[in-house]
C-alpha positions as CSV (number, residue, x, y, z in Angstrom):
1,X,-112.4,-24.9,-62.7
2,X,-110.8,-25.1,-66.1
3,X,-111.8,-27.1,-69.1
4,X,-109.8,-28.9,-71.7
5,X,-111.4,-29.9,-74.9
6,X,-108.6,-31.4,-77.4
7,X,-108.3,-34.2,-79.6
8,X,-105.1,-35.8,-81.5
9,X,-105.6,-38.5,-84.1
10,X,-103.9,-40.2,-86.6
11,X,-105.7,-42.1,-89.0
12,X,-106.1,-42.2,-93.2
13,X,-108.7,-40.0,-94.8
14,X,-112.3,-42.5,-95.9
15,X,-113.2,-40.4,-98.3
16,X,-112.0,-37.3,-100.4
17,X,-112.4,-33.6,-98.4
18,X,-115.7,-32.2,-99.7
19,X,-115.2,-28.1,-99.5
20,X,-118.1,-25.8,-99.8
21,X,-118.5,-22.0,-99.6
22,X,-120.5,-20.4,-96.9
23,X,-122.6,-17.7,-97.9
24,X,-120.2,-14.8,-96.9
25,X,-117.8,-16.8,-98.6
26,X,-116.0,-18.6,-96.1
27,X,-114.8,-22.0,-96.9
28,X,-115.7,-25.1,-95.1
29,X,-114.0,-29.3,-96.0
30,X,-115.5,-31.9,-94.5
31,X,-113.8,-35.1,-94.5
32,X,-113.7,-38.9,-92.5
33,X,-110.8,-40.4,-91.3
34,X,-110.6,-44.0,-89.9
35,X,-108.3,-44.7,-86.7
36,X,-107.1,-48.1,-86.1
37,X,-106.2,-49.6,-82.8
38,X,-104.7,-53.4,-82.4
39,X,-105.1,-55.2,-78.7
40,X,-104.8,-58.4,-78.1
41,X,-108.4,-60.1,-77.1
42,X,-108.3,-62.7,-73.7
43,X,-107.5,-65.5,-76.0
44,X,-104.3,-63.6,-76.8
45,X,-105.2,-63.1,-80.2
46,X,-104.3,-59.5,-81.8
47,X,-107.8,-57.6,-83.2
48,X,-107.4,-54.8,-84.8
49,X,-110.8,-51.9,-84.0
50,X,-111.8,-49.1,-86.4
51,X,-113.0,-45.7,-85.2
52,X,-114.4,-43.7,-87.8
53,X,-114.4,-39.5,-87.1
54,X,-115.7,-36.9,-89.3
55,X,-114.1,-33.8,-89.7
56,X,-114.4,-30.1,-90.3
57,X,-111.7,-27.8,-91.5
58,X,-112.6,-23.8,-91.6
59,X,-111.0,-21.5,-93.9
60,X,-107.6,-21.9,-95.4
61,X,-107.2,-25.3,-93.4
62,X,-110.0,-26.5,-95.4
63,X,-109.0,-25.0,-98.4
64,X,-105.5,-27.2,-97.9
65,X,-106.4,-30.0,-96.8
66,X,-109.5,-30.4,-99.8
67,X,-105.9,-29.5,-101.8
68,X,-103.6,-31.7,-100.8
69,X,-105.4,-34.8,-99.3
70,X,-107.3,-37.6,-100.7
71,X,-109.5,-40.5,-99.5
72,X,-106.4,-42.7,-98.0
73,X,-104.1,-39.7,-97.3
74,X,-102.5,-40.5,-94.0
75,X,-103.1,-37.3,-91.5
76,X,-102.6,-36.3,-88.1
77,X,-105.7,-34.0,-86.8
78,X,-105.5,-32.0,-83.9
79,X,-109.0,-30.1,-82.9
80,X,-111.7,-29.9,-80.8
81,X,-114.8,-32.5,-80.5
82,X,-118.4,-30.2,-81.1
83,X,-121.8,-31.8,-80.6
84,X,-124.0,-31.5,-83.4
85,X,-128.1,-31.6,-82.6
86,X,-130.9,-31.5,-84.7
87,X,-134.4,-32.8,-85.2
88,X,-135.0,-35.4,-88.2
89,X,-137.4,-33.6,-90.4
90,X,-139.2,-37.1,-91.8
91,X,-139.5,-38.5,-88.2
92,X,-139.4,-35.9,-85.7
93,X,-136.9,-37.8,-83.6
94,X,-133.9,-35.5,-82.2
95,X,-130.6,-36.7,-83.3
96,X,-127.0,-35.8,-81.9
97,X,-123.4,-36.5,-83.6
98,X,-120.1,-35.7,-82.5
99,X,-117.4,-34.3,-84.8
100,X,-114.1,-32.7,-84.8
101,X,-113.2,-28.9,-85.9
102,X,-109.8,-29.0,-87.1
103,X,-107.4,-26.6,-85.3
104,X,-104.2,-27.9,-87.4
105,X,-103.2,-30.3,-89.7
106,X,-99.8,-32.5,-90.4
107,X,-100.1,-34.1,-93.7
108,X,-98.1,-37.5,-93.1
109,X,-98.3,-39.0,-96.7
110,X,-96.0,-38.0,-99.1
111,X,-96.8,-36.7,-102.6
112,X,-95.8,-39.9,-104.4
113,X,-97.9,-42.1,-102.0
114,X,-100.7,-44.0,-102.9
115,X,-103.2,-40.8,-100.7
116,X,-101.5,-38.5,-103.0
117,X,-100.7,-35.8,-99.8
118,X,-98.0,-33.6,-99.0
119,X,-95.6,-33.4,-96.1
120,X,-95.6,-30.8,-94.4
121,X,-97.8,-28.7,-91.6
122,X,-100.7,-26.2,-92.0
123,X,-101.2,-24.9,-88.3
124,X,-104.2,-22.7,-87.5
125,X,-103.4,-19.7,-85.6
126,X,-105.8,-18.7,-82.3
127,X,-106.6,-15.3,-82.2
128,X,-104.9,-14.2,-85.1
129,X,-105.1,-14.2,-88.9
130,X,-106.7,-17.1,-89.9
131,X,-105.8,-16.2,-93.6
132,X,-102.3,-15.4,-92.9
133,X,-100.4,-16.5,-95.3
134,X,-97.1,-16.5,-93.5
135,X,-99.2,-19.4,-91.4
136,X,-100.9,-21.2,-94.1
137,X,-98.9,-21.4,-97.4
138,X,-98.1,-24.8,-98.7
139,X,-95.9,-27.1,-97.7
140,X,-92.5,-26.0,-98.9
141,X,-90.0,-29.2,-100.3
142,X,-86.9,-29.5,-98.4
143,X,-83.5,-28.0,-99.7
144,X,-81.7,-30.5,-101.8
145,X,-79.0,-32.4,-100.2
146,X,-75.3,-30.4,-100.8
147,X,-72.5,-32.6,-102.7
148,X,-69.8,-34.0,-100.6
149,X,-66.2,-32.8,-101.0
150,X,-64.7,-34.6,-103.7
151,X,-62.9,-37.8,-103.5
152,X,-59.6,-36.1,-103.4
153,X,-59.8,-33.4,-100.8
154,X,-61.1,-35.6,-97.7
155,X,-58.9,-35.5,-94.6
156,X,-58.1,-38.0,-93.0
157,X,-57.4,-36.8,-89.8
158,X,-60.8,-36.3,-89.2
159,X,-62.1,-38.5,-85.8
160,X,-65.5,-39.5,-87.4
């Protein structure tokens, strides 16, 4: 039987990426982002719901996206959901959470937004690299857009 475990949102970060360094020096960014979804109730009136999803980014994805997003950042996540388990040390009780490990990242605001992100992809690569930095490096800007042939020189004859 085979198994599918994806997850695409879309949603504004809640809170500024948080990155940390494991041990053997690996980097970690945890971050929140808030999806909305508008429906219309049985009234016919239009509600708007909030989901709220943390986030973990390994490696050079987190080390991007703690770069260039900030709490408000608009971002489209694609990952996996991971249960998290654990016993509460004051009470003993056993807790669960689901999050979602980042695979890739498309940064959706641009850099002179109010979330202060850049356009632009950072795709994680399966089974390769992860620090590739053929796969990783920044955003680059677009080209600049070419003059048009002078006033003079058009032709006319042209269909379009």
């Amino acid at each position: 039987m085979a198994y599918l475990n994806k997850v695409f949102l879309i949603g504004n970060l809640t809170r500024d990426p948080e990155l940390r360094v494991t041990p053997k020096g690996t980097a970690i960014c945890q971050f929140g982002i808030a999806v909305n979804r508008q429906f219309k109730d049985e009234s016919g009136a239009t509600r708007d719901e909030t989901t709220f999803v943390d986030i973990e980014a390994w490696g050079k994805q987190g080390e991007l996206v703690s770069k260039y997003l900030s709490k408000g950042s608009l971002a489209m996540v694609e990952g996996r959901l991971k249960l998290d388990q654990w016993e509460d040390k004051t009470s003993g009780q056993k807790r669960s959470k689901i999050k979602v490990v980042l695979d890739n990242v498309q940064f959706l605001s641009s850099r002179g937004s109010a979330g202060g992100g850049a356009a632009g992809a950072a795709p994680a690569e399966e089974g390769g690299d992860p620090a590739s930095p053929e796969r990783h490096s920044p955003p680059a800007r677009p080209p600049a857009a070419k003059p048009g042939p002078a006033a003079g020189n058009v032709d006319e004859d042209v269909p379009f």
